[in-house]
N, C-alpha and C positions, 0 to 999 in steps of 0.2 A: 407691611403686607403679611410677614410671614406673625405677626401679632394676632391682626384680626383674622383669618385664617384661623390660627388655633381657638381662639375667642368663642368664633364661629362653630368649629368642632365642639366645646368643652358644652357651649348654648347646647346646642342638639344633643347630646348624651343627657347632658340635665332632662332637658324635655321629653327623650324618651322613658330614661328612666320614672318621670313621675306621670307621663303617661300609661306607662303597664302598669304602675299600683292601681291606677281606674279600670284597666282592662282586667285585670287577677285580684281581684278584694280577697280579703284575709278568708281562709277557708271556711266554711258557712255550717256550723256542725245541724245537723237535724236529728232532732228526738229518733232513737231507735224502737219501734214495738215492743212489746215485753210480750213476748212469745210465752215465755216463762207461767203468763197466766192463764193462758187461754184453751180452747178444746184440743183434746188429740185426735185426730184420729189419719187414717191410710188407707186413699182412693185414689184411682185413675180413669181416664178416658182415654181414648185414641180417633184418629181419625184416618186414612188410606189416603195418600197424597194423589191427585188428580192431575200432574205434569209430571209426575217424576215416579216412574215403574220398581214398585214393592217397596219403597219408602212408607214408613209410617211415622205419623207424628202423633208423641203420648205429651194427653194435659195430666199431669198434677195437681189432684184434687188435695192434697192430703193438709193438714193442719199440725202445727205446734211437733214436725220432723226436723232434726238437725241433718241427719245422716239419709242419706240412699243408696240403695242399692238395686239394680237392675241385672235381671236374666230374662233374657230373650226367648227361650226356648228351641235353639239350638246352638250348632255349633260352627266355627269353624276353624281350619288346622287343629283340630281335634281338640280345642276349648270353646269352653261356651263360650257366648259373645254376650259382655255386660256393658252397663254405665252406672257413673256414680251421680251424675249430675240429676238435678229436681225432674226437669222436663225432657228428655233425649228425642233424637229425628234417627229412626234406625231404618237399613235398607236391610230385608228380609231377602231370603234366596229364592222362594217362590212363592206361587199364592194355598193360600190352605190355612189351618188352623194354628196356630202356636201359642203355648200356653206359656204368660207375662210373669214372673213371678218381681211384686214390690219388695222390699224389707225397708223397713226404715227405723231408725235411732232416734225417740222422741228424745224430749229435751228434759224430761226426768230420767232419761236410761234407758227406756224399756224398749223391746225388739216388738216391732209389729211387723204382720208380711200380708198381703193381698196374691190372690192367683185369679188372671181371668183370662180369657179365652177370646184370643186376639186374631180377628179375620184377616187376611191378607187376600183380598181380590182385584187388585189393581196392577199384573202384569199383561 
């Protein structure tokens, strides 16, 4: 008894194990862009979230940027308030004007910055 029992065990490990090689196939590389040759340049949009009071959400126009950097146009505990990431969701302190400032790091080096003039009317 205590044979087929283990038998039975060792079956089932086997089976699982060659069942997840079908579930997890070997990692599946996919071609990367080649940013490298393409346009530069550093644009954004925004839009004023409609459920959620002084959030804004900024698109990411920009082409062939490795690096970002965001300033909000103010502050708070007495630092500005940034992001690094592509597209950020930032919650402003009230409605009025705030001026966005972009920089971004193309991918030959070069510093580009955009400033535009960002509405907050949705408290």
């Amino acid at each position: 008894m205590k044979s087929t029992l283990r038998h039975i065990i060792i079956l089932a490990i086997i089976g699982t194990a060659m069942f997840s090689c079908h579930l997890f196939p070997e990692t599946v590389t996919r071609p990367i862009p080649d940013i490298e040759s393409g346009p530069i340049s550093l644009d954004f949009d925004y839009s004023n979230s409609i459920t959620k009071s002084g959030w804004i959400r900024f698109m990411n126009l920009s082409e062939g940027i490795i690096d970002y950097e965001w300033n909000f146009g103010f502050q708070e505990n007495g630092e500005p308030v940034k992001s690094y990431t592509g597209a950020p969701k930032v919650r402003f302190p009230s409605n009025g004007s705030y001026n966005v400032m972009l920089v971004g790091i193309s991918y030959e080096g070069d510093t580009l910055a955009v400033t535009k003039a960002v509405i907050v009317s949705n408290y």
